[in-house]
N, CA, C and O atoms as a GROMACS GRO file, in nm:
protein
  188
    1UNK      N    1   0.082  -0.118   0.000
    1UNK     CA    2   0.000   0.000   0.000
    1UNK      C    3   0.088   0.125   0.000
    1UNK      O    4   0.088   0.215  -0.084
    2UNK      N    5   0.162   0.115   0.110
    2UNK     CA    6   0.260   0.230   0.083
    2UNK      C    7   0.343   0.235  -0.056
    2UNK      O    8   0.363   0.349  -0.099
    3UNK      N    9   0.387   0.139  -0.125
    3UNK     CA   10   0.452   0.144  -0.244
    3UNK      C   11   0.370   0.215  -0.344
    3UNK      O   12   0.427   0.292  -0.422
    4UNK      N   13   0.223   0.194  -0.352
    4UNK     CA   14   0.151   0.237  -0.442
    4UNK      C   15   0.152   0.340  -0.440
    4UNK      O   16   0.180   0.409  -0.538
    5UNK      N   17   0.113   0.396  -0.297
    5UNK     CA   18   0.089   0.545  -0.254
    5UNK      C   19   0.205   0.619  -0.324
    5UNK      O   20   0.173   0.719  -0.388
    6UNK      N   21   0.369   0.574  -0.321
    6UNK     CA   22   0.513   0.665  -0.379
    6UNK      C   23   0.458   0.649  -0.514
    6UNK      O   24   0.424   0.761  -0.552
    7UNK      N   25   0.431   0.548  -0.615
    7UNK     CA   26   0.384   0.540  -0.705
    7UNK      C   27   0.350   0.616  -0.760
    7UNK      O   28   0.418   0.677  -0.842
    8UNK      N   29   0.215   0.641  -0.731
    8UNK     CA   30   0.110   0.711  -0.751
    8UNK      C   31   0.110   0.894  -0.795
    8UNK      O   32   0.057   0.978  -0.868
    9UNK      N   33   0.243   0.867  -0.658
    9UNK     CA   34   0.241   1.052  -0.650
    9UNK      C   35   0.377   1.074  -0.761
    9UNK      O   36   0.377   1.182  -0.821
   10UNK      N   37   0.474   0.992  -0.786
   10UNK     CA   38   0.594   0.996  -0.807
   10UNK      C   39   0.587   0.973  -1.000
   10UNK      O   40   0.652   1.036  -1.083
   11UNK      N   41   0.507   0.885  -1.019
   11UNK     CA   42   0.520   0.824  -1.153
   11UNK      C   43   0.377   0.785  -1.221
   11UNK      O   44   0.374   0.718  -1.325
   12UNK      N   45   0.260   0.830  -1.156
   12UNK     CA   46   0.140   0.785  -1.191
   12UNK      C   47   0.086   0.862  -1.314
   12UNK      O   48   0.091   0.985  -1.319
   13UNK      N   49   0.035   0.786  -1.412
   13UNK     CA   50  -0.078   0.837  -1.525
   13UNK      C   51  -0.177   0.985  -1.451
   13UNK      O   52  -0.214   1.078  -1.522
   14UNK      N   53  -0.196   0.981  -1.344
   14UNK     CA   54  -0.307   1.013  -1.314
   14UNK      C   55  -0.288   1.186  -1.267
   14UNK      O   56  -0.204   1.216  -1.182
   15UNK      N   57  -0.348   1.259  -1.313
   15UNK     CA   58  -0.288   1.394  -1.255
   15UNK      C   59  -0.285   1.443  -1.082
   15UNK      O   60  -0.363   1.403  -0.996
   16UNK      N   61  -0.184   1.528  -1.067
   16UNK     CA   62  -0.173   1.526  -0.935
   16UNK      C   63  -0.331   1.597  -0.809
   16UNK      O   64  -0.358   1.587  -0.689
   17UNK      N   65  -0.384   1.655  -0.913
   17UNK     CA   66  -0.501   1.690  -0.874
   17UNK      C   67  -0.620   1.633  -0.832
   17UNK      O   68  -0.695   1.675  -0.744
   18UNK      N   69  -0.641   1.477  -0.941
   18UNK     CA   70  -0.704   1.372  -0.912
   18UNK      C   71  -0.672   1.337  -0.772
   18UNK      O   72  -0.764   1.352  -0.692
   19UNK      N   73  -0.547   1.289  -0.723
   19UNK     CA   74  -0.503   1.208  -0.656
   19UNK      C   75  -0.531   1.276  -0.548
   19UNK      O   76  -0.546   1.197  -0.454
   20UNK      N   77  -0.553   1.448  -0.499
   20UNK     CA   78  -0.565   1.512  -0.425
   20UNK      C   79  -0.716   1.485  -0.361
   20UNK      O   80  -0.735   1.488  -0.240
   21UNK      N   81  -0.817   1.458  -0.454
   21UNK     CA   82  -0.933   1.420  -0.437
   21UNK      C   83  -0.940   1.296  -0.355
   21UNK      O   84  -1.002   1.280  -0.250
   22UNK      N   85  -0.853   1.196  -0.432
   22UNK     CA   86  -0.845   1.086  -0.358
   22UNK      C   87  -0.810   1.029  -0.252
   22UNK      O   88  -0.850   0.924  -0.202
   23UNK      N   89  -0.698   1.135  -0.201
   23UNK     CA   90  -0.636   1.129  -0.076
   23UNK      C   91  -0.712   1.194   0.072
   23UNK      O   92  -0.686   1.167   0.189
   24UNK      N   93  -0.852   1.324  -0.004
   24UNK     CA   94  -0.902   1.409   0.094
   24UNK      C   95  -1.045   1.283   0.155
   24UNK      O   96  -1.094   1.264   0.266
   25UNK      N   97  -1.072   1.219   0.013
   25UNK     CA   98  -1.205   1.127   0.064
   25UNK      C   99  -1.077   1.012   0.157
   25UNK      O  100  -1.072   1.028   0.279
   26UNK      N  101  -1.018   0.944   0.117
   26UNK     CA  102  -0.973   0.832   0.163
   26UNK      C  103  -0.916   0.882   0.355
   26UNK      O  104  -0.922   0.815   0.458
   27UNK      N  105  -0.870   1.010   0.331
   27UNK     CA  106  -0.844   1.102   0.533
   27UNK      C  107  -1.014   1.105   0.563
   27UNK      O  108  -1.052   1.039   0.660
   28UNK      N  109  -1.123   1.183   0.480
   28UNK     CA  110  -1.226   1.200   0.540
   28UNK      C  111  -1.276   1.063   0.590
   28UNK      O  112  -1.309   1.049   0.708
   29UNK      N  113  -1.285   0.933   0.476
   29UNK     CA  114  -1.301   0.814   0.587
   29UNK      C  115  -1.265   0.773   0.699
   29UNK      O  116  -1.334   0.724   0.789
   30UNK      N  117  -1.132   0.798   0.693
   30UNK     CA  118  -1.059   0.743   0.821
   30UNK      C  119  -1.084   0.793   0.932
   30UNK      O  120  -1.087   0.721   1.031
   31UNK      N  121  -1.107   0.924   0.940
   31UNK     CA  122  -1.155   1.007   1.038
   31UNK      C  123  -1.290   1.045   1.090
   31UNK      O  124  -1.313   1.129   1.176
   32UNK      N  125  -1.389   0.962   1.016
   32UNK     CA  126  -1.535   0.939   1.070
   32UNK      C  127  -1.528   0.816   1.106
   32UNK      O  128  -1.594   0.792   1.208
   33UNK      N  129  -1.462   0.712   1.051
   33UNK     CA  130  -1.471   0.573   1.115
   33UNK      C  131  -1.429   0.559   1.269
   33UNK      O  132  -1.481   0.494   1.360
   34UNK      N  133  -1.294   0.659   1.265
   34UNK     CA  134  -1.222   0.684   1.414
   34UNK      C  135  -1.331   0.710   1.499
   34UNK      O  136  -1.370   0.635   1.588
   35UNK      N  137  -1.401   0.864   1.457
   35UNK     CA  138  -1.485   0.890   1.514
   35UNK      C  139  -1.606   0.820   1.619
   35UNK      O  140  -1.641   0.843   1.735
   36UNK      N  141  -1.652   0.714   1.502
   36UNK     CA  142  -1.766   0.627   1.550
   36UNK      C  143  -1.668   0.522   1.643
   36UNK      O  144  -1.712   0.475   1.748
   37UNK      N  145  -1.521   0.490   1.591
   37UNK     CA  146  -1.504   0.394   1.686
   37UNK      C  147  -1.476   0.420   1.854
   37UNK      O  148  -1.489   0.339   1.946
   38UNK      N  149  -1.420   0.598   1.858
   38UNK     CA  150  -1.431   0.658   1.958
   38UNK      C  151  -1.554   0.626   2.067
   38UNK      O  152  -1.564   0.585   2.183
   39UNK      N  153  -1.627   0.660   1.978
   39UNK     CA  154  -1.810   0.695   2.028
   39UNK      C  155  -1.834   0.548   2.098
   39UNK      O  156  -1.901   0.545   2.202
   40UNK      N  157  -1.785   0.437   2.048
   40UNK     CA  158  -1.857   0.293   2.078
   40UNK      C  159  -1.743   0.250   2.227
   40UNK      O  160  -1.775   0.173   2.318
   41UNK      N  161  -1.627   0.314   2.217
   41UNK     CA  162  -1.541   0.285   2.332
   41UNK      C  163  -1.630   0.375   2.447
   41UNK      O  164  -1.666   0.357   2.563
   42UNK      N  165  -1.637   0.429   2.396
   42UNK     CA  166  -1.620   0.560   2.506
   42UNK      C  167  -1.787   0.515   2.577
   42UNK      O  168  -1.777   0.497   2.699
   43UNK      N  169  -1.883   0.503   2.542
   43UNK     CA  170  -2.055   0.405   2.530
   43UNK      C  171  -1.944   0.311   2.621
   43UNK      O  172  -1.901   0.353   2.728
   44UNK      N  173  -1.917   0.222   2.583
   44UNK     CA  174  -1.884   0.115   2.643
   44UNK      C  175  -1.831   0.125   2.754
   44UNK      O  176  -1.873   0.044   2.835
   45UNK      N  177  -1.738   0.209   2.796
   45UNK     CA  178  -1.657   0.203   2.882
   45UNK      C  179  -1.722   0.275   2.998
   45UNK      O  180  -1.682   0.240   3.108
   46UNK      N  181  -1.829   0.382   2.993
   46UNK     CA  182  -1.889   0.429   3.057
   46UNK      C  183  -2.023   0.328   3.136
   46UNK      O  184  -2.096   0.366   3.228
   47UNK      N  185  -2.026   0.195   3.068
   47UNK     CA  186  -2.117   0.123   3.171
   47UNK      C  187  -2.015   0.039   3.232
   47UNK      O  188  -2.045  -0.038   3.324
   0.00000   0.00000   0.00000
């Protein structure tokens, strides 16, 4: 995954602008999933 990622930015078909798109959805996932997994610890740990 990481190889792709140097790839991608370094030597990819794809313009660097695309990839900018791709990188802002792929952080915005990560950081609502955190979110909810926060939310279910934090529920939990409080009973």
């Amino acid at each position: 995954m990481i190889a792709m990622g140097i790839y991608l930015r370094h030597s990819s078909p794809i313009p660097k602008p695309y990839l900018a798109i791709l990188y802002i959805g792929l952080g915005a996932s990560l950081f609502v999933s955190s979110l909810q997994y926060y939310h279910q610890v934090f529920r939990t740990a409080r009973t």
